[in-house]
BAKOLMI-755694 format. One line per field, with one value per atom (N, C-alpha, C, O): chain; y, x, z; residue number from 1; atom name; residue in one letter. Coordinates in steps of 0.2 Angstrom, whole numbers, plus 2048, in hexadecimal, padded with zeros to 3 digits. Layout:
<badrens>
chain: A / ... .
v: Y / ... .
u: X / ... .
w: Z / ... .
n: NUM / ... .
atom: CA / ... .
res: a / ... .
</badrens>
This chain:
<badrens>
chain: A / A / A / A / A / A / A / A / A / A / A / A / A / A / A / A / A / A / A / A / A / A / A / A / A / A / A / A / A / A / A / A / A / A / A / A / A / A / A / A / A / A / A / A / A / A / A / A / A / A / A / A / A / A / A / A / A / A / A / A / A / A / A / A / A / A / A / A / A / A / A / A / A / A / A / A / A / A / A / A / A / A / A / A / A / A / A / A / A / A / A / A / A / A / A / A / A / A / A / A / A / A / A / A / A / A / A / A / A / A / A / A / A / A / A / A / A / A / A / A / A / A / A / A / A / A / A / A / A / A / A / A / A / A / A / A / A / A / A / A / A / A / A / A / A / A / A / A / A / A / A / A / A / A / A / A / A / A / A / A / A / A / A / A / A / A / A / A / A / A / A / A / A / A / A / A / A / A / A / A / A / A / A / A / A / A / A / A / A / A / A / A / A / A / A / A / A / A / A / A / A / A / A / A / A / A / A / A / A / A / A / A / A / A / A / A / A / A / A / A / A / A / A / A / A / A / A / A / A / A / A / A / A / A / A / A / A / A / A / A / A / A / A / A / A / A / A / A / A / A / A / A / A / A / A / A / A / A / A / A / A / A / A / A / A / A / A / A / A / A / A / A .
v: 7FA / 800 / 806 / 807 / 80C / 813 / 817 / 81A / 818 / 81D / 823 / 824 / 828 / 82D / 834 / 835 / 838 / 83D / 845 / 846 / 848 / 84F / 855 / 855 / 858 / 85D / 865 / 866 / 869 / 86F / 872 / 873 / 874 / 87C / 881 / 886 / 880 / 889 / 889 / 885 / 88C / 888 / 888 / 88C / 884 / 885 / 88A / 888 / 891 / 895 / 894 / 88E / 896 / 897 / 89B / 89B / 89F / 8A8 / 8A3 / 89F / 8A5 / 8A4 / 8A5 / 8A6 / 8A2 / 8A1 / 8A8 / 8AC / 8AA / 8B0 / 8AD / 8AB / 8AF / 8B1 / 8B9 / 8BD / 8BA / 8BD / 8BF / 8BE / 8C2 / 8C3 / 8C7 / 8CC / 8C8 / 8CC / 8D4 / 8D3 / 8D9 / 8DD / 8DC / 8E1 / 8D8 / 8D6 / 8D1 / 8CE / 8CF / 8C9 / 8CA / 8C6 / 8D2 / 8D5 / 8D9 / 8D9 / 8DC / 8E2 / 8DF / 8E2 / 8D8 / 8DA / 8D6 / 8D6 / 8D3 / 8D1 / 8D6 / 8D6 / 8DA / 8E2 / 8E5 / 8E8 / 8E5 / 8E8 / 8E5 / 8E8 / 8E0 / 8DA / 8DD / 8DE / 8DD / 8DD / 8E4 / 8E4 / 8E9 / 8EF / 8EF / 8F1 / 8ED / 8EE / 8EB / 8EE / 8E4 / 8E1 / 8E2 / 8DE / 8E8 / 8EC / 8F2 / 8F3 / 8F6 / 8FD / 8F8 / 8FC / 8F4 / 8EF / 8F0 / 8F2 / 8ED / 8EC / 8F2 / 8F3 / 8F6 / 8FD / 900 / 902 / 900 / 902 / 8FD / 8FE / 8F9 / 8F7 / 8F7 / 8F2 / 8FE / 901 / 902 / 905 / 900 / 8FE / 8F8 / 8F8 / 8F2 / 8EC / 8EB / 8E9 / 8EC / 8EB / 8E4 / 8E3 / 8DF / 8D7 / 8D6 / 8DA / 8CF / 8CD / 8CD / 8CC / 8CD / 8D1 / 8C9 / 8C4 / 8C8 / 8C3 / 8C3 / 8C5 / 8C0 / 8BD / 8C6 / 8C9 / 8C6 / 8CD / 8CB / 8CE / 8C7 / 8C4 / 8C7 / 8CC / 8C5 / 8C5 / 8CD / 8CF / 8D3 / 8D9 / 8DC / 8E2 / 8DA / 8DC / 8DB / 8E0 / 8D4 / 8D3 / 8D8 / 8DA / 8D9 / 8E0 / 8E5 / 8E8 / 8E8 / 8EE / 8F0 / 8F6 / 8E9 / 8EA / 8E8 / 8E7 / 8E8 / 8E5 / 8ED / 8EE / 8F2 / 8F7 / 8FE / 903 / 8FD / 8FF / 8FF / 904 / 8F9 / 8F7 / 8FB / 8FE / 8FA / 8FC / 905 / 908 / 909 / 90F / 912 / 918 / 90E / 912 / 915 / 918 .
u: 804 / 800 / 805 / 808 / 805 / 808 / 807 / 802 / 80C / 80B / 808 / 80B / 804 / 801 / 807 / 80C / 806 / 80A / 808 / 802 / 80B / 80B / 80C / 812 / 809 / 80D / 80D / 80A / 812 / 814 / 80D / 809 / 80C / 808 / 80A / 807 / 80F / 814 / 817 / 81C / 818 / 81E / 827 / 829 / 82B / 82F / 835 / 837 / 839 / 83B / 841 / 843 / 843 / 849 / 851 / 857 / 84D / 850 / 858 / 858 / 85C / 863 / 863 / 85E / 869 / 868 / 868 / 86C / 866 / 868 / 86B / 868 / 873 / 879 / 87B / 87C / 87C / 87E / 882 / 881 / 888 / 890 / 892 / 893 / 893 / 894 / 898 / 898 / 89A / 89D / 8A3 / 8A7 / 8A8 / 8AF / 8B0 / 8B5 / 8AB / 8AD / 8AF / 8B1 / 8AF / 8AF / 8B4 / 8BA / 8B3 / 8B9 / 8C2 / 8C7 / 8BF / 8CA / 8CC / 8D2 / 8CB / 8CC / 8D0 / 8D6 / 8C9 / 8CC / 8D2 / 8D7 / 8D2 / 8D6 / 8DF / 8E4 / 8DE / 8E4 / 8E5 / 8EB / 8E3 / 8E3 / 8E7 / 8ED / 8E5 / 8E7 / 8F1 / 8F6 / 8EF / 8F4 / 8F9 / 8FD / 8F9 / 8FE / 900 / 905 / 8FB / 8FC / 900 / 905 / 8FF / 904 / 90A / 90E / 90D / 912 / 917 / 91D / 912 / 915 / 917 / 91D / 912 / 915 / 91A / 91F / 91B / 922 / 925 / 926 / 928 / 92B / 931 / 933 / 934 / 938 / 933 / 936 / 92D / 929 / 929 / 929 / 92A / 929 / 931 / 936 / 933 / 937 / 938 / 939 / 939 / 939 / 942 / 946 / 941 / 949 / 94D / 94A / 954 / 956 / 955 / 955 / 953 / 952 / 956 / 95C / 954 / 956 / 955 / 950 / 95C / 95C / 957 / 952 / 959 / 952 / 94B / 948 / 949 / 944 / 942 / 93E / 947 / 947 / 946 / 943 / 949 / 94B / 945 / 941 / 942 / 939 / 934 / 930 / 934 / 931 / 930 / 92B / 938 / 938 / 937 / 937 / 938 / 937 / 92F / 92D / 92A / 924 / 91F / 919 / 925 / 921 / 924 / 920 / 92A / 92A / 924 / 921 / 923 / 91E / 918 / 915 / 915 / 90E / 90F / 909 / 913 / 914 / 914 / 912 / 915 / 915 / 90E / 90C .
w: 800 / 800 / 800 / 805 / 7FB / 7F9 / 801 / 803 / 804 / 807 / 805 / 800 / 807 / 806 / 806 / 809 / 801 / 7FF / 804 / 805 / 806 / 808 / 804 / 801 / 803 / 7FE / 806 / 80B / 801 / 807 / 806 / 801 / 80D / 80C / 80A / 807 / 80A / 807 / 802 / 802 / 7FD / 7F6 / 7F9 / 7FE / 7F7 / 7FA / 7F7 / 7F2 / 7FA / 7F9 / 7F4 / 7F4 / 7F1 / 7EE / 7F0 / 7EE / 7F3 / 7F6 / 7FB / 7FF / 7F9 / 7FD / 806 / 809 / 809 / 80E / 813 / 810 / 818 / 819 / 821 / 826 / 820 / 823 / 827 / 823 / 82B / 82D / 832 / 838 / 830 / 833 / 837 / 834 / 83E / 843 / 83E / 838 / 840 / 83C / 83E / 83C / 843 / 842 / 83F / 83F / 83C / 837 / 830 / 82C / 831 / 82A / 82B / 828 / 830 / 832 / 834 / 832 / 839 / 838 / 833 / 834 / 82E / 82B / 825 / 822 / 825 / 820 / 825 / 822 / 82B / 82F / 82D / 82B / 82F / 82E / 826 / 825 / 820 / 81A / 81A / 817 / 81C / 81C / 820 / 81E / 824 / 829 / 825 / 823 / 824 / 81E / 817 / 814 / 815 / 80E / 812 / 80F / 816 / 817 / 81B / 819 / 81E / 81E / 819 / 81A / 811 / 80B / 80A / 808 / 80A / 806 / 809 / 805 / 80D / 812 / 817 / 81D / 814 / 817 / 81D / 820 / 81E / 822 / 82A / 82E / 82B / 830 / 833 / 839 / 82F / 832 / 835 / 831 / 83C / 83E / 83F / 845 / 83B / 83B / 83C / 83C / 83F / 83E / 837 / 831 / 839 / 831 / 82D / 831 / 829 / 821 / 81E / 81E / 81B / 812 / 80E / 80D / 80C / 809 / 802 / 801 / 7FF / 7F7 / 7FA / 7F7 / 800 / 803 / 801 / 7FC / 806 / 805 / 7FF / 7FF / 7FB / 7F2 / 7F2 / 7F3 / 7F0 / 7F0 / 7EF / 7EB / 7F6 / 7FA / 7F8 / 7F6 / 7F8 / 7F4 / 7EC / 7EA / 7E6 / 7E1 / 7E1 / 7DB / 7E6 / 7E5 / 7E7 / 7E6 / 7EB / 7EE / 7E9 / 7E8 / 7E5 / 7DE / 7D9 / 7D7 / 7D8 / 7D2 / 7D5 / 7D1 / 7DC / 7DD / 7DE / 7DF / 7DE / 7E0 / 7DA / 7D9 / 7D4 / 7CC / 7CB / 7C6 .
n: 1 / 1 / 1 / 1 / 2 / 2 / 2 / 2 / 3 / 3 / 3 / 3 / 4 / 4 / 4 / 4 / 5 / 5 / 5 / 5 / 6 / 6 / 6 / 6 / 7 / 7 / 7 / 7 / 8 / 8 / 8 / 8 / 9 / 9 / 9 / 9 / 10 / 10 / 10 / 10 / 11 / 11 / 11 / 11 / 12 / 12 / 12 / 12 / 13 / 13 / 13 / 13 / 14 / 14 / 14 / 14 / 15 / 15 / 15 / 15 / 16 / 16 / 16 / 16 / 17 / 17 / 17 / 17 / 18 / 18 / 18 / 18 / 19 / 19 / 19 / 19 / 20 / 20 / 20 / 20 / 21 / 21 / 21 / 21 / 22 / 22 / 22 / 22 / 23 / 23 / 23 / 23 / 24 / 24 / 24 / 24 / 25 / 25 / 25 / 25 / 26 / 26 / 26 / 26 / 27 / 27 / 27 / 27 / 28 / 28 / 28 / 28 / 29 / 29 / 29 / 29 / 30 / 30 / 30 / 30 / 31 / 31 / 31 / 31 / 32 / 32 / 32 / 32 / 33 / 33 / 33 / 33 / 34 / 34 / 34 / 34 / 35 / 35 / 35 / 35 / 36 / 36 / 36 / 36 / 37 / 37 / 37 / 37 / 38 / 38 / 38 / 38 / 39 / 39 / 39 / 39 / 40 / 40 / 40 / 40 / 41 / 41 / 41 / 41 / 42 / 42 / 42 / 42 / 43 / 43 / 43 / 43 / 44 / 44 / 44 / 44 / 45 / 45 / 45 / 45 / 46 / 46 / 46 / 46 / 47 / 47 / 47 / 47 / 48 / 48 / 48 / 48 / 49 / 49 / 49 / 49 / 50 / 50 / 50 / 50 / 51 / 51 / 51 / 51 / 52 / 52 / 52 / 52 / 53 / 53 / 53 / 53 / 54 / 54 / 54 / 54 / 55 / 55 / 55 / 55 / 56 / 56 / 56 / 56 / 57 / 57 / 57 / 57 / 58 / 58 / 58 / 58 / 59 / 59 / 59 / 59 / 60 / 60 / 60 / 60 / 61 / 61 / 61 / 61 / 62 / 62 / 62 / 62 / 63 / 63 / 63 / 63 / 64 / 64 / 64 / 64 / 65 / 65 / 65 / 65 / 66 / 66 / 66 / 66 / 67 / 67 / 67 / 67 / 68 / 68 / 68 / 68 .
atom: N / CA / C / O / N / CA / C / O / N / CA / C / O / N / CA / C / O / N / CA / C / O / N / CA / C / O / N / CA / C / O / N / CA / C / O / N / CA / C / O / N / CA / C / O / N / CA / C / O / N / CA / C / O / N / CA / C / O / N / CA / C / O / N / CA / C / O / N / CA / C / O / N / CA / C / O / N / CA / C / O / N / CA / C / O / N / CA / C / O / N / CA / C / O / N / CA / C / O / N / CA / C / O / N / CA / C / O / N / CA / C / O / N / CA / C / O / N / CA / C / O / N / CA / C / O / N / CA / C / O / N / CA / C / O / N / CA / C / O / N / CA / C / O / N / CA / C / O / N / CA / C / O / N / CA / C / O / N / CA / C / O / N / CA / C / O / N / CA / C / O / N / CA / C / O / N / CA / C / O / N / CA / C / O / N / CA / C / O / N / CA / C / O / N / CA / C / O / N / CA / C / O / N / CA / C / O / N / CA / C / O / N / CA / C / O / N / CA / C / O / N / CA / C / O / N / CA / C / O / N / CA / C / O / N / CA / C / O / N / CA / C / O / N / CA / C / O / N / CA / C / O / N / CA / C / O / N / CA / C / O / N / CA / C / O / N / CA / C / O / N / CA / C / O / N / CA / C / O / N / CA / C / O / N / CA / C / O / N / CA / C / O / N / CA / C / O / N / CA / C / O / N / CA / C / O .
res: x / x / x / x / x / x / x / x / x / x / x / x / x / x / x / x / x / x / x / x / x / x / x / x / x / x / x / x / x / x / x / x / x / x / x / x / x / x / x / x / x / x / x / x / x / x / x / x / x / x / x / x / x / x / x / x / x / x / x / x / x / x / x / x / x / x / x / x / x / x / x / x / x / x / x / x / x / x / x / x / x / x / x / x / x / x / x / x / x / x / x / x / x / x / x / x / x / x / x / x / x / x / x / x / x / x / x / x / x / x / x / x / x / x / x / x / x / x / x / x / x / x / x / x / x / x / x / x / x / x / x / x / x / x / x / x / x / x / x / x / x / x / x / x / x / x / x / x / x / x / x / x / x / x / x / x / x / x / x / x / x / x / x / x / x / x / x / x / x / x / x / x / x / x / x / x / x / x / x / x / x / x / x / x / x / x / x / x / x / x / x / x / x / x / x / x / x / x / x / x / x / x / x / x / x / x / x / x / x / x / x / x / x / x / x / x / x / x / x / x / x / x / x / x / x / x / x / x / x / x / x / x / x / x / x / x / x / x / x / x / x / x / x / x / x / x / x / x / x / x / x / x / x / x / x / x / x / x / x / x / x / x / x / x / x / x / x / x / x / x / x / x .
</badrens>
């Protein structure tokens, strides 16, 4: 014997899920992004341990290129 079928009362939605993100979910991320782009641009701030001079050359011809 066929079990018996239900159909919805309501049609069923299409519409995406609705998510929502505290605003430092959004924020330090942009925060972080920035602070490690003005780094790049000037690198005479990041007082890091000294490196791999390549490392440095890197930097400086990458903060050349975006300054044109």
């Amino acid at each position: 014997m066929p079990a018996p079928t239900h159909s919805r009362p309501h049609p069923a939605t299409t519409g995406g899920v609705d998510i929502r993100l505290p605003w430092w979910a959004l924020a330090l991320p942009a925060l972080a992004f920035v602070a490690l782009l003005a780094l790049i641009l000037n690198p005479s701030d990041a007082h890091a341990a000294s490196g791999d001079p390549a490392m440095t050359h890197l930097v400086e011809r990458a903060q050349r290129l975006l300054t044109r």
